[in-house]
Backbone bond lengths (Angstrom), bond angles and torsions (degrees), N, CA, C in turn:
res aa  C-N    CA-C-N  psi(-1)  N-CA   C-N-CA  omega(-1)  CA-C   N-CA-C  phi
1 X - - - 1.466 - - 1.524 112.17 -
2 X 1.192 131.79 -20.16 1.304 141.38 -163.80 1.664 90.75 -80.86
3 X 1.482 120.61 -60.57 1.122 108.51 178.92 1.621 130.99 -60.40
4 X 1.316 119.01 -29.08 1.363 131.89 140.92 1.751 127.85 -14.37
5 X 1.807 94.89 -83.28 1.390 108.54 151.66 1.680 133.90 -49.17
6 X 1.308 115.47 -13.45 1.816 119.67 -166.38 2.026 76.40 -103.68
7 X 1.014 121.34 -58.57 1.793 114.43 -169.74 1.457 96.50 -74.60
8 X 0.966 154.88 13.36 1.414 139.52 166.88 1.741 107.82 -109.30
9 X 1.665 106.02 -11.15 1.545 88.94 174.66 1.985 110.13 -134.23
10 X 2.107 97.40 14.99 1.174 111.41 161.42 1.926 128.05 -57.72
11 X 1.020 105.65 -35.31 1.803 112.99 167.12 1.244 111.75 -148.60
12 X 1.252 108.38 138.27 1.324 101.02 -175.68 1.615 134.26 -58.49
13 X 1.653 106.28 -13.56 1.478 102.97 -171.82 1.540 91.64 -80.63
14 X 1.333 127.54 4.18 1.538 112.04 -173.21 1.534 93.14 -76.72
15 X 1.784 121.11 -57.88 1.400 114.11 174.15 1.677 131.89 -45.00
16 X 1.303 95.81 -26.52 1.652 95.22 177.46 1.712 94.63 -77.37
17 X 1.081 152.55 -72.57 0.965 156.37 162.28 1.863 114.16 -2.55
18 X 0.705 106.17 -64.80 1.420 132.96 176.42 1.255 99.42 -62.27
19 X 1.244 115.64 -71.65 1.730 112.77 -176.45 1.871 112.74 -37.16
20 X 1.536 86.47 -46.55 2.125 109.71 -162.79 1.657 94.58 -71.84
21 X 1.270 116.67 -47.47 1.546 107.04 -170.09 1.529 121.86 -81.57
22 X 1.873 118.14 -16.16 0.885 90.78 -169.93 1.663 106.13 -103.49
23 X 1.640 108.06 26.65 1.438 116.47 -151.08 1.828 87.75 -111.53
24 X 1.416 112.33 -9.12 1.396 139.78 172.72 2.054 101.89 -52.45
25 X 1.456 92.57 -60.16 1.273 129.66 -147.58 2.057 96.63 -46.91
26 X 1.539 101.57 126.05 1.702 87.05 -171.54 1.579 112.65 -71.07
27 X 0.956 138.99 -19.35 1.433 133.14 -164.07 1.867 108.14 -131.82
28 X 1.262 119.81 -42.59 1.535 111.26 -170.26 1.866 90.53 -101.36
29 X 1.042 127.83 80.35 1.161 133.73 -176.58 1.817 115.88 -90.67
30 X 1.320 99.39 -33.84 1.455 132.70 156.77 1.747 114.15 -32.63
31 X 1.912 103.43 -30.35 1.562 111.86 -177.65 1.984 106.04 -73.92
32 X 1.193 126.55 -20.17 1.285 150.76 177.44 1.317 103.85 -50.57
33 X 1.569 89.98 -67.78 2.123 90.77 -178.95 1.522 109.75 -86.57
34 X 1.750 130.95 -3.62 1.471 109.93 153.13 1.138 118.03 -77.06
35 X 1.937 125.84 -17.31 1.582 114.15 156.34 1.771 122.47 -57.43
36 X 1.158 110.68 -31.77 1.241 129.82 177.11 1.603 99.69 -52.78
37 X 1.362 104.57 -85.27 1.512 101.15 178.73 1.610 128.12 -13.47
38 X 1.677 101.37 -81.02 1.137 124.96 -178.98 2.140 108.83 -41.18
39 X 1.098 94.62 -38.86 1.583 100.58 -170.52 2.116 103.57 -82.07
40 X 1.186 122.65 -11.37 0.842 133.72 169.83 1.709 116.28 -72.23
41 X 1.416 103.23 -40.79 1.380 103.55 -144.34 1.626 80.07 -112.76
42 X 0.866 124.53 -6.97 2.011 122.82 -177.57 1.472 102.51 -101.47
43 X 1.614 126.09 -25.91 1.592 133.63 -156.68 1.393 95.65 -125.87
44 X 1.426 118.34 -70.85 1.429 91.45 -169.10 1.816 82.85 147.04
45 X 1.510 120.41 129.25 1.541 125.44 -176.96 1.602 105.08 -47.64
46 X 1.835 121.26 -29.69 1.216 106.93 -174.83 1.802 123.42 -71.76
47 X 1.395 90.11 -52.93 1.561 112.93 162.27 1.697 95.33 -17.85
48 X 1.547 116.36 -91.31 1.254 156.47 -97.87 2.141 73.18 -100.46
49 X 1.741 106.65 -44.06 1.679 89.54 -179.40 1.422 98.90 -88.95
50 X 1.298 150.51 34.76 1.401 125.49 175.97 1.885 85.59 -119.50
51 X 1.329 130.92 -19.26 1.316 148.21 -169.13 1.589 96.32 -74.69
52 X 1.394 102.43 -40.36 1.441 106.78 -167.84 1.808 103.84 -85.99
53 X 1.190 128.65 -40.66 1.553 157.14 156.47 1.388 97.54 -15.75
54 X 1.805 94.37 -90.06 2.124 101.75 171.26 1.586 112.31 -50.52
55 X 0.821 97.41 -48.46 1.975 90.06 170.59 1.363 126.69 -28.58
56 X 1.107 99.48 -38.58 1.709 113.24 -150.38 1.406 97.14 -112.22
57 X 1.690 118.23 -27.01 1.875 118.94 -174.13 1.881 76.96 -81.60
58 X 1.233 141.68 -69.81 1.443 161.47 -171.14 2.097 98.79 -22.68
59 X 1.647 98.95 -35.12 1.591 104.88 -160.49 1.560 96.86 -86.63
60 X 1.117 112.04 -34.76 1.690 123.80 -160.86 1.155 120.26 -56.25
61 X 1.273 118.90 -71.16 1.642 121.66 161.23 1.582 108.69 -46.76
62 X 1.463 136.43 -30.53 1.354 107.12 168.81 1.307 120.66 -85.72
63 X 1.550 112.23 -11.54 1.360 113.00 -172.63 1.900 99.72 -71.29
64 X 1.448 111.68 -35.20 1.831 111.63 -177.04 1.550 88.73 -70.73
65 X 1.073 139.17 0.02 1.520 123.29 -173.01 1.744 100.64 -94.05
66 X 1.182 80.36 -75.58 1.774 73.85 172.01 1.684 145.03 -56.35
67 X 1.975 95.58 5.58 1.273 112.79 -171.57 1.889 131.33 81.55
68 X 1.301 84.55 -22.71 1.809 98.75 148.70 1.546 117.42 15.91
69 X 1.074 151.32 61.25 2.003 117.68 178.41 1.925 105.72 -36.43
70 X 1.323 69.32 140.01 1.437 75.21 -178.17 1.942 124.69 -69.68
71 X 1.380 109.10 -3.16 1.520 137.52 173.67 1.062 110.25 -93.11
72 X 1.368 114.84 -1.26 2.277 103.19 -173.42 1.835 84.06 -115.52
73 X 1.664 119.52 12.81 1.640 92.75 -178.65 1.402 100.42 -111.04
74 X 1.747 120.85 -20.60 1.543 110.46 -171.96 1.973 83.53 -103.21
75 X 1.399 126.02 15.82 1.297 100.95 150.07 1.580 110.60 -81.03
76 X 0.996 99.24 -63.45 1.574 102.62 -160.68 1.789 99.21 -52.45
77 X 1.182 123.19 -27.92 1.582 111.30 173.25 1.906 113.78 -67.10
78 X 1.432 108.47 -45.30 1.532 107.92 150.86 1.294 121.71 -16.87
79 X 1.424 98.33 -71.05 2.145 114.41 -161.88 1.061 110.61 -72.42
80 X 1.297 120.22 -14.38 1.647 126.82 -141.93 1.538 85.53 -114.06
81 X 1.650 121.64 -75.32 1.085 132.39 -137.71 1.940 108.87 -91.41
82 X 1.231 105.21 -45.83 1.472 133.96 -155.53 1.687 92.21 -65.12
83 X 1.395 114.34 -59.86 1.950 113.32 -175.00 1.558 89.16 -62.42
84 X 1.496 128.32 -64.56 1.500 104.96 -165.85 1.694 126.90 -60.31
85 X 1.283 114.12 -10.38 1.419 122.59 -177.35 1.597 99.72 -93.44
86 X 0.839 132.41 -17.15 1.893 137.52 -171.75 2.002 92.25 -94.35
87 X 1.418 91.62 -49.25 1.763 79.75 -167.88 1.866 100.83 -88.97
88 X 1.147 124.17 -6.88 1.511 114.47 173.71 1.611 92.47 -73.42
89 X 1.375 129.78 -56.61 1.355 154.16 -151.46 1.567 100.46 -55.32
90 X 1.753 113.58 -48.21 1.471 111.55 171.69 1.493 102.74 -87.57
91 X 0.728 146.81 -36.69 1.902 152.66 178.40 1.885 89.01 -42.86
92 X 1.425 124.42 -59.89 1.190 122.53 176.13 1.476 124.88 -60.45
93 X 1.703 101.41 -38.90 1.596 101.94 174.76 1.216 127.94 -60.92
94 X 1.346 106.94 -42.66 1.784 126.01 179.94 1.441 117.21 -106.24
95 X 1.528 120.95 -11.11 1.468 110.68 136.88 2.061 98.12 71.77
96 X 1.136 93.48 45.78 1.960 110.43 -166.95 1.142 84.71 169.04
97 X 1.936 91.54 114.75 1.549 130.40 160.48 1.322 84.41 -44.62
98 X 1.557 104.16 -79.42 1.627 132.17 -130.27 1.922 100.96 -44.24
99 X 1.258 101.84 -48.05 1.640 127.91 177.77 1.074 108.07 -49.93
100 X 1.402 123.35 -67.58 1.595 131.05 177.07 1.707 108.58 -51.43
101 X 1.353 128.52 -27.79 1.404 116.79 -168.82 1.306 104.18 -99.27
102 X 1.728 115.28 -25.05 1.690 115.24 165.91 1.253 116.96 -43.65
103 X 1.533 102.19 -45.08 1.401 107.41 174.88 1.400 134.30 -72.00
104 X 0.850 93.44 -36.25 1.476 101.24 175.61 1.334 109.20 -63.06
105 X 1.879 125.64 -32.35 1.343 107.21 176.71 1.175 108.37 -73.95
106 X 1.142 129.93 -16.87 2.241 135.39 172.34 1.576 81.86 -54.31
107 X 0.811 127.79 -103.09 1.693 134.31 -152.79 1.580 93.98 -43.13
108 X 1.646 159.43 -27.18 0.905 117.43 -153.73 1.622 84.37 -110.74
109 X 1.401 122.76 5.78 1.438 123.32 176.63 1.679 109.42 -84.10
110 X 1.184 93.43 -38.90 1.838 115.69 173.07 1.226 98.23 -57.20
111 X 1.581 130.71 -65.36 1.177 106.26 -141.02 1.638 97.20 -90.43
112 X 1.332 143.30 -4.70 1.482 154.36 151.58 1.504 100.73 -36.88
113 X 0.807 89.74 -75.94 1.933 102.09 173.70 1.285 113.10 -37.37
114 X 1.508 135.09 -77.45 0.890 147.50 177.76 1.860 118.49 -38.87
115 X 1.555 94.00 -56.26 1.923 104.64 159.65 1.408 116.77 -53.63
116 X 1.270 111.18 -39.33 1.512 122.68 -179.12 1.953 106.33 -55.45
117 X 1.598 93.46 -48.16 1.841 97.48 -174.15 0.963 93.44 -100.06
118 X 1.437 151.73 6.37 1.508 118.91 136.41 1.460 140.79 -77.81
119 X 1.517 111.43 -36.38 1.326 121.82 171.80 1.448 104.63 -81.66
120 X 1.539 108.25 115.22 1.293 99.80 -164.96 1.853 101.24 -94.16
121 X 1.418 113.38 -42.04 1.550 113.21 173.74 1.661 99.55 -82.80
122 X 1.849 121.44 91.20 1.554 106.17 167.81 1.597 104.13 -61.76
123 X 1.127 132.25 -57.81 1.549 146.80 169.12 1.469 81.32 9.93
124 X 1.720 110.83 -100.75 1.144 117.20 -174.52 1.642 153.41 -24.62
125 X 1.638 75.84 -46.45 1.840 98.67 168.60 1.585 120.88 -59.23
126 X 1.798 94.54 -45.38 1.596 112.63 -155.19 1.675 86.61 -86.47
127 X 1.375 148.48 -26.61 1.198 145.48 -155.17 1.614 121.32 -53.32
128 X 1.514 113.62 -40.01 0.828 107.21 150.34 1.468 168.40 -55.57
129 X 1.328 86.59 -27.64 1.633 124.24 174.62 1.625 109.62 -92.61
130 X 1.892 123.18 -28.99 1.342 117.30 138.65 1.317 144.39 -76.29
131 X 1.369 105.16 9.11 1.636 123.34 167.02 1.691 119.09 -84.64
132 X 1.612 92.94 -37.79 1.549 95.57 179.54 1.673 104.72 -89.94
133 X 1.317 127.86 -12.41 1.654 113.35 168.81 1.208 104.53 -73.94
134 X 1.549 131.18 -46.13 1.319 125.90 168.02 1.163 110.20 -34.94
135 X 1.489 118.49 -92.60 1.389 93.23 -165.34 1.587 144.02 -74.84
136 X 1.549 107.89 18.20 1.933 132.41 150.81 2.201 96.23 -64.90
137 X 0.951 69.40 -63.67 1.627 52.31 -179.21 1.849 122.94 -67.00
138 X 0.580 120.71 -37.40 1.875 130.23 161.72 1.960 93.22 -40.50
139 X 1.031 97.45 -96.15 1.431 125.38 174.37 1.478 105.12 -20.61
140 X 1.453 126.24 -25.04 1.229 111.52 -178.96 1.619 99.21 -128.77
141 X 1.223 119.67 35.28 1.525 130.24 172.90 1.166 122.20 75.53
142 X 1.561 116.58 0.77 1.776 120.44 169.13 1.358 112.19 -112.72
143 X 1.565 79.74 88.09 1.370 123.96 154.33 1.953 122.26 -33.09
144 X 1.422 93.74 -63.93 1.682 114.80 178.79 1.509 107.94 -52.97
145 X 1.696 93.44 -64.74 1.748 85.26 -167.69 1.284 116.85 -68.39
146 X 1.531 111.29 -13.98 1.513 110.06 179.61 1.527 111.72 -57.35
147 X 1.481 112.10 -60.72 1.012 128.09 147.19 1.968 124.45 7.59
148 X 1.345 95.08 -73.66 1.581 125.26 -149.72 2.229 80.93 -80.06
149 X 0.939 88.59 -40.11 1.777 90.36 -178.82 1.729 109.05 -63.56
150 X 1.352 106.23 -56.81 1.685 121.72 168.81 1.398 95.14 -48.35
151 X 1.058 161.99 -124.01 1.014 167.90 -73.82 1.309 96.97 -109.53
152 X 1.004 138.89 26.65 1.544 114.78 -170.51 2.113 88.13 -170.91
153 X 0.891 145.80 45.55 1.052 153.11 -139.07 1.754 92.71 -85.45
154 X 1.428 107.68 -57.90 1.695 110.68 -171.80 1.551 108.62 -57.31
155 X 1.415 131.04 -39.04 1.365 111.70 -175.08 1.392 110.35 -90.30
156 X 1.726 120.85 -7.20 1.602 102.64 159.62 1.430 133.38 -88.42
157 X 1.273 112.27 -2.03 1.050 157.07 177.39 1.887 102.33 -66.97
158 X 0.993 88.07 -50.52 1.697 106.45 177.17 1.489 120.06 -61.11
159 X 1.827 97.07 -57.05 1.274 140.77 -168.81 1.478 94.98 -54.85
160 X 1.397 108.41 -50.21 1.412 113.59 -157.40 1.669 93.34 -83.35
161 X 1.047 129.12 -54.39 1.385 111.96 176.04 2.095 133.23 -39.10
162 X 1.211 94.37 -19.28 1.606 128.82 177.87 1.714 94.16 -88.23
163 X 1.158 148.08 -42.70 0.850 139.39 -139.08 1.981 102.25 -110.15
164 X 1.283 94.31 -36.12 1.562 115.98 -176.95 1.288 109.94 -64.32
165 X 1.852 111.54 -45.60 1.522 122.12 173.37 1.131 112.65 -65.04
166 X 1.681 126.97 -41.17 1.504 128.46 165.61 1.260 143.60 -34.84
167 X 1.803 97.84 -41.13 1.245 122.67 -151.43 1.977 91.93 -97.43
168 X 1.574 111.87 -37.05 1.057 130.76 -179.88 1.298 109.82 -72.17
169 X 1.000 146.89 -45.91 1.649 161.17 -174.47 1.520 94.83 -65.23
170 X 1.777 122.67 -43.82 1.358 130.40 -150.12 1.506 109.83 -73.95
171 X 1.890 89.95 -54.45 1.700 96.84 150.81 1.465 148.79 3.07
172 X 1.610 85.06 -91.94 1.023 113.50 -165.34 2.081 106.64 -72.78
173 X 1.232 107.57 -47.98 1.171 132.44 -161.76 1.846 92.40 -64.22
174 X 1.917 114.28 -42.12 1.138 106.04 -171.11 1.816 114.26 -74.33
175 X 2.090 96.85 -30.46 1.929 91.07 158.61 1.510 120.29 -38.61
176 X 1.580 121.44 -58.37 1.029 120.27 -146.62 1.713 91.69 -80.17
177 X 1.144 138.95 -11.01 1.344 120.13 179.36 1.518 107.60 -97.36
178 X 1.665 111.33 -10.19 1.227 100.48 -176.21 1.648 103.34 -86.75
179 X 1.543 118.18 -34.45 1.455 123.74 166.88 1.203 113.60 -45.72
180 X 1.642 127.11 -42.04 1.544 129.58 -142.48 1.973 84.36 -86.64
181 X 1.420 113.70 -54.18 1.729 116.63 168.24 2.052 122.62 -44.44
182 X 1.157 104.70 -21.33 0.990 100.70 164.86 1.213 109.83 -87.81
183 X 1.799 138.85 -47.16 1.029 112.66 -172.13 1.045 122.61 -110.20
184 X 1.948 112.63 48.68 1.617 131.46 120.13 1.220 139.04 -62.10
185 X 1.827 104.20 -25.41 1.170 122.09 169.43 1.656 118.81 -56.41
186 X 1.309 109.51 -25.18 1.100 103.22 -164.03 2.057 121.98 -98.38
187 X 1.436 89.10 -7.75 1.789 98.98 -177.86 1.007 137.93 49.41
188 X 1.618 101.77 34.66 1.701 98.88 -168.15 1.380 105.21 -90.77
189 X 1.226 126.12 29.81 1.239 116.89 172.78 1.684 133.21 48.09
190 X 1.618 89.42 38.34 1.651 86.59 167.39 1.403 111.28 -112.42
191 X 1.613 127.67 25.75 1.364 120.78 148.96 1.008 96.84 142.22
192 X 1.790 116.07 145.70 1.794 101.93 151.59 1.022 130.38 -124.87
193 X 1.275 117.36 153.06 1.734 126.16 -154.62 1.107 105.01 -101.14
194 X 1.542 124.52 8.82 1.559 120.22 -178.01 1.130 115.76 115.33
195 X 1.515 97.72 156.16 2.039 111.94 -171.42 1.465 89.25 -96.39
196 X 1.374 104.08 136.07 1.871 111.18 157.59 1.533 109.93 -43.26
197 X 1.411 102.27 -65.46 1.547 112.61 -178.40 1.187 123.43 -36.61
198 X 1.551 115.70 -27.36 1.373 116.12 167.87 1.536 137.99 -97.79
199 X 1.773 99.34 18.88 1.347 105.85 -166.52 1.877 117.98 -83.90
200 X 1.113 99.77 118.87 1.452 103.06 172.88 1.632 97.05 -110.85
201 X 1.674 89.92 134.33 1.779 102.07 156.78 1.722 124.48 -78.87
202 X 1.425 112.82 11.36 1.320 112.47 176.35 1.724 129.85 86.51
203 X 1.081 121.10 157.13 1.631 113.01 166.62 1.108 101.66 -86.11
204 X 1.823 161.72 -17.62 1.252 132.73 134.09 1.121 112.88 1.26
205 X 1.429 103.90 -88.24 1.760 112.82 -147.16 1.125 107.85 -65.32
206 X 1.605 121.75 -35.28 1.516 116.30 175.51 1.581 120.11 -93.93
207 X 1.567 102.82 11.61 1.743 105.30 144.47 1.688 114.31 -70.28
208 X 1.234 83.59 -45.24 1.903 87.03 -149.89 1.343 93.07 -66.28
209 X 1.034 121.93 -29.51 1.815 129.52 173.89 1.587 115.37 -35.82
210 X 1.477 88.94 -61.92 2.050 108.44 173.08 1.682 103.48 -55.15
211 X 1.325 100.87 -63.78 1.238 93.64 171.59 1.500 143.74 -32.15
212 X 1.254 101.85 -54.69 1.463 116.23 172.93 1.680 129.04 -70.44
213 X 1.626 94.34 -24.17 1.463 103.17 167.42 1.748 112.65 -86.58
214 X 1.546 125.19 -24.58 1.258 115.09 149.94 1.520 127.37 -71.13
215 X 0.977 109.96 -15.85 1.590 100.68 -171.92 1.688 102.59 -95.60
216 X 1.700 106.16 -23.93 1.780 85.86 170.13 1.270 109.54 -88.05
217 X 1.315 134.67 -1.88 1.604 131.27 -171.00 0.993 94.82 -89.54
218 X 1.580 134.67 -36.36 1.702 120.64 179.53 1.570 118.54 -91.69
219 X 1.049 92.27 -9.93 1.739 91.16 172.59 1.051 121.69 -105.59
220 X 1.486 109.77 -11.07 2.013 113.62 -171.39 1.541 119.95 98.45
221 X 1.528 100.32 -12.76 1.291 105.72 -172.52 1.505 128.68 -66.53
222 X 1.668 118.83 106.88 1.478 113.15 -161.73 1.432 97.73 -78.68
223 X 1.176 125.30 -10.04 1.595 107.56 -155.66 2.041 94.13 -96.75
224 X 1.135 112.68 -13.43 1.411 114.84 -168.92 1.442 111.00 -85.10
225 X 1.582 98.25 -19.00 1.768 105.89 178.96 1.693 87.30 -102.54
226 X 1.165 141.84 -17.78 1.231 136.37 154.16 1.808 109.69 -36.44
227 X 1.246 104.25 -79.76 1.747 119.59 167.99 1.480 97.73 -36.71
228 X 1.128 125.18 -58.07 1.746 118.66 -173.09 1.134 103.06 -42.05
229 X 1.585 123.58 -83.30 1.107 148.32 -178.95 2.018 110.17 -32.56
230 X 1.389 119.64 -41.62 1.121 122.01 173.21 1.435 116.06 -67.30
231 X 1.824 120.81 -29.15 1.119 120.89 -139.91 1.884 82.13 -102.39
232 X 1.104 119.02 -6.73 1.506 129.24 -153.61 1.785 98.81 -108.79
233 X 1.364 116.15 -22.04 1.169 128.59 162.83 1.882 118.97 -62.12
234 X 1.294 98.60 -42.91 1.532 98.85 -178.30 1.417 116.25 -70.31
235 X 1.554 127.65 -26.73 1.471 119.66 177.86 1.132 99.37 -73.04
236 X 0.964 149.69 26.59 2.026 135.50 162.29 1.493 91.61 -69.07
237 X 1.539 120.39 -64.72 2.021 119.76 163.21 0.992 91.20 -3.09
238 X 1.332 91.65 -79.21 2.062 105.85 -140.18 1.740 94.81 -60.25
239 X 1.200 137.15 8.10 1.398 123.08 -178.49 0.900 102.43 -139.31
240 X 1.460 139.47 -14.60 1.512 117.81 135.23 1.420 137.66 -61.64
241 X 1.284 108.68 -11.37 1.659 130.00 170.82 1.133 92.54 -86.17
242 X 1.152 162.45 -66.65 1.088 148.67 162.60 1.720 130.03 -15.70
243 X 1.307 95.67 -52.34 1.476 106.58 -169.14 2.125 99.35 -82.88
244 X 1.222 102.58 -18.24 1.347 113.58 178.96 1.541 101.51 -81.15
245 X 1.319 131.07 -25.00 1.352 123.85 174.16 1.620 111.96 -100.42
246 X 1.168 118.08 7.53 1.592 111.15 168.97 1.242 113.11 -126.20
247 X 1.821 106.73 13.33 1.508 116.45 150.58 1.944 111.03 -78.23
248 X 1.412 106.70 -27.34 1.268 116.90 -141.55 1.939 90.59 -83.53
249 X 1.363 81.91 -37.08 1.611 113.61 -166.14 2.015 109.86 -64.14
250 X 1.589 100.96 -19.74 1.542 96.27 -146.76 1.169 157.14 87.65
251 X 1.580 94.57 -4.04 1.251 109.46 -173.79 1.348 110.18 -97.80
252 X 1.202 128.05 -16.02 1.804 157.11 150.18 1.461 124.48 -79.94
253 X 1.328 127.10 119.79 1.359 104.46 172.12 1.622 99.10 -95.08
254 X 1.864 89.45 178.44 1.566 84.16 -151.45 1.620 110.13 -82.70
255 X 1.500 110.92 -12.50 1.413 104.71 164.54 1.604 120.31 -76.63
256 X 1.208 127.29 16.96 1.316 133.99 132.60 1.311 129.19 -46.32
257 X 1.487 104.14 -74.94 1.505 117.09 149.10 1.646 130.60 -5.14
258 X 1.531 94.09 -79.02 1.306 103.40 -176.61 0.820 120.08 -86.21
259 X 1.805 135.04 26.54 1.455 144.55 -165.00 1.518 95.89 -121.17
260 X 1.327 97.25 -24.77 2.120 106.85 -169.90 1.845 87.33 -75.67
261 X 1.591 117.15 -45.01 1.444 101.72 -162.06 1.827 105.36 -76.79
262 X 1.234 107.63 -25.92 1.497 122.66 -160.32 1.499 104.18 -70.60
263 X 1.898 115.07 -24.67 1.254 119.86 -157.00 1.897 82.75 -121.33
264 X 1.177 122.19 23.40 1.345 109.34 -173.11 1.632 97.90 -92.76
265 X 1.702 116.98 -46.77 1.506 99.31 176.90 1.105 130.49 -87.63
266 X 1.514 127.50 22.79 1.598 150.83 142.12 1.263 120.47 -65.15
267 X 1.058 135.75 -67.86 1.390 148.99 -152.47 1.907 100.77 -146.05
268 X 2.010 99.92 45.19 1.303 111.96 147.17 1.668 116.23 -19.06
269 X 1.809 99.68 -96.90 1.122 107.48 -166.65 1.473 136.10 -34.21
270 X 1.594 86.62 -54.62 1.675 110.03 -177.39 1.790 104.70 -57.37
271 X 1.479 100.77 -71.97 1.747 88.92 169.77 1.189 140.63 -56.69
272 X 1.435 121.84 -18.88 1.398 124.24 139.34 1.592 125.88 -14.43
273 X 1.415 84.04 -89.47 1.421 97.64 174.68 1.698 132.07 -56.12
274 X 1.798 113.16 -20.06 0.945 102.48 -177.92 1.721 114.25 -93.06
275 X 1.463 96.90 -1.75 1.491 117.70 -179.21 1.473 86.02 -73.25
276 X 0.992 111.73 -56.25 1.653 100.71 -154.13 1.690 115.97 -86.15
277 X 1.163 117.65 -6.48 1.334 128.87 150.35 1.492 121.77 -58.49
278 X 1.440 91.98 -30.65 1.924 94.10 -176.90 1.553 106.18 -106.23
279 X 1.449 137.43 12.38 0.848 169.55 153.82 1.592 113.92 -71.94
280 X 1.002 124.40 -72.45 1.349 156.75 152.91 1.414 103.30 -23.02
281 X 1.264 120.70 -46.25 1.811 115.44 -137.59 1.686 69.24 -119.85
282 X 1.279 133.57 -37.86 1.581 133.88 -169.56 1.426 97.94 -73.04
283 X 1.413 143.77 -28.03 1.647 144.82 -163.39 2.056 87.38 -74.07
284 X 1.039 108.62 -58.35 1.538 125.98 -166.42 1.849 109.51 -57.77
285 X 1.634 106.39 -64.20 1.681 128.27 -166.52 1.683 102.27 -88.68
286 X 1.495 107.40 -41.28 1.359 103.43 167.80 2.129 93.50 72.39
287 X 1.090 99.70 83.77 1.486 101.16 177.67 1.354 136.90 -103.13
288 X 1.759 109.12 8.96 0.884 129.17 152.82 2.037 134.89 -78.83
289 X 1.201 92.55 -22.24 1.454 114.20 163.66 1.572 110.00 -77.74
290 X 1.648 115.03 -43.94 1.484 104.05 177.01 1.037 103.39 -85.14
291 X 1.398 146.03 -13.61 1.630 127.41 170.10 1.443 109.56 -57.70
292 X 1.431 102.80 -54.88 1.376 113.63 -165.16 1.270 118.08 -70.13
293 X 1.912 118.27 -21.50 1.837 110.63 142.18 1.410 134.63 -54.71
294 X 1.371 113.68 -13.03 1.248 111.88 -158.41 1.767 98.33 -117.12
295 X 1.921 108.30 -0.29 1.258 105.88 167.62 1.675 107.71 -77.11
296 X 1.115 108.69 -51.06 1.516 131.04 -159.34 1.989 104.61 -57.35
């Protein structure tokens, strides 16, 4: 990969190139803005937007070739390009992973919120998208939970708004760490902003967490255990960074490791959650400090 990373930020038409082809790509399109990243944080935000500029004049004439609307190519450069160039852009300013991803959970809590007070009927919005789990669950013989979803439309409705910001934040957040690893690959010695392995989201975030799950349980408030529930999603990171530093450490072998990623699109949910439980309980106990007493 190093050599990868050294030809993608050796001339610049390699990045325009790179940017244009892999933004081509029908399904991992997401690889576009980890070129983005990497070309940001090795060149410089100006470089990295004029790279993105030719990219996009480079896409145009093929996009009228293939019949393209001419509105589905500077969207998808929007969705694609714009969050990874804003969060490489502060990742460079402030020079701290850990900082840049705090933040990033502020903005993906913000912008939940914000969707929340704009869409005023979610019911409505989300209905569609609870019509087709219904019938995934029918369709695959659960009957009940299908059920339990029908009947209850406003709090999945909710659920799903929590889940959309999750899934969106997860994205984006996993470009920028996969960009930020490439341009470690490369050693040019303009600084480092931090090991993944060592990322903690803080006792902040897993205050305000407690918080938010007391303050909607005593007030009624679904949308505040909504925020709980969102804010409880992001330590799965913090516990796969974890499990990435007690591979690093020895205390893991490494087909451990690669059994957590191998078993991640199997047993999604479940490892989700147990990532982020050990995530969770690591923001507070900090279990990299007691490993590392009990190495010494």
């Amino acid at each position: 990969m190093q050599g990868i990373a050294a030809w993608l930020v050796a001339r610049p038409q390699n990045g325009v190139l790179a940017l244009a082809g892999t933004l081509l790509l029908p399904a991992p399109q997401f690889t576009s803005g980890v070129v983005l990243v990497l070309l940001v944080l090795a060149l410089g935000k100006r470089s990295a937007a004029l790279a993105a500029l030719f990219a996009g004049l480079l896409l145009l004439p093929m996009a009228l070739l293939v019949g393209v609307p001419l509105t589905s190519l500077p969207t998808i450069m929007v969705v694609v390009w714009l969050p990874m160039y804003l969060s490489a852009a502060f990742l460079a300013a402030s020079r701290s992973l850990p900082m840049t991803l705090q933040v990033s959970v502020l903005v993906m809590v913000a912008g939940v919120l914000v969707f929340n007070a704009v869409v005023v009927d979610q019911v409505a919005f989300w209905q569609p998208v609870l019509d087709t789990a219904v019938e995934l669950w029918r369709q695959n013989g659960m009957q009940e939970q299908a059920a339990v979803i029908a009947s209850q439309p406003e709090v999945f409705a909710e659920l799903a708004a929590v889940m959309a910001g999750w899934s969106i934040w997860t994205v984006y957040v996993v470009g920028l760490l996969w960009g930020y690893w490439l341009f470690s690959q490369l050693k040019t010695g303009n600084g480092e902003f931090g090991h993944f392995q060592n990322l903690n989201f803080g006792r902040v975030i897993a205050m305000t967490l407690v918080l938010a799950i007391g303050l909607g349980l005593l007030f009624g408030a679904n949308w505040l255990t909504n925020i709980a529930l969102l804010l409880m999603g992001v330590f799965w990171l913090q516990g796969l960074a974890l499990v990435h530093w007690m591979q690093a450490k020895g205390l893991l072998p490494i087909f451990a490791l690669i059994a957590v990623y191998v078993l991640l699109p199997v047993l999604h949910v479940v490892l989700i959650m147990a990532l982020a439980f050990v995530g969770y309980t690591d923001a507070w106990f900090d279990y990299r400090r007691r490993f590392a007493k009990k190495q010494t």
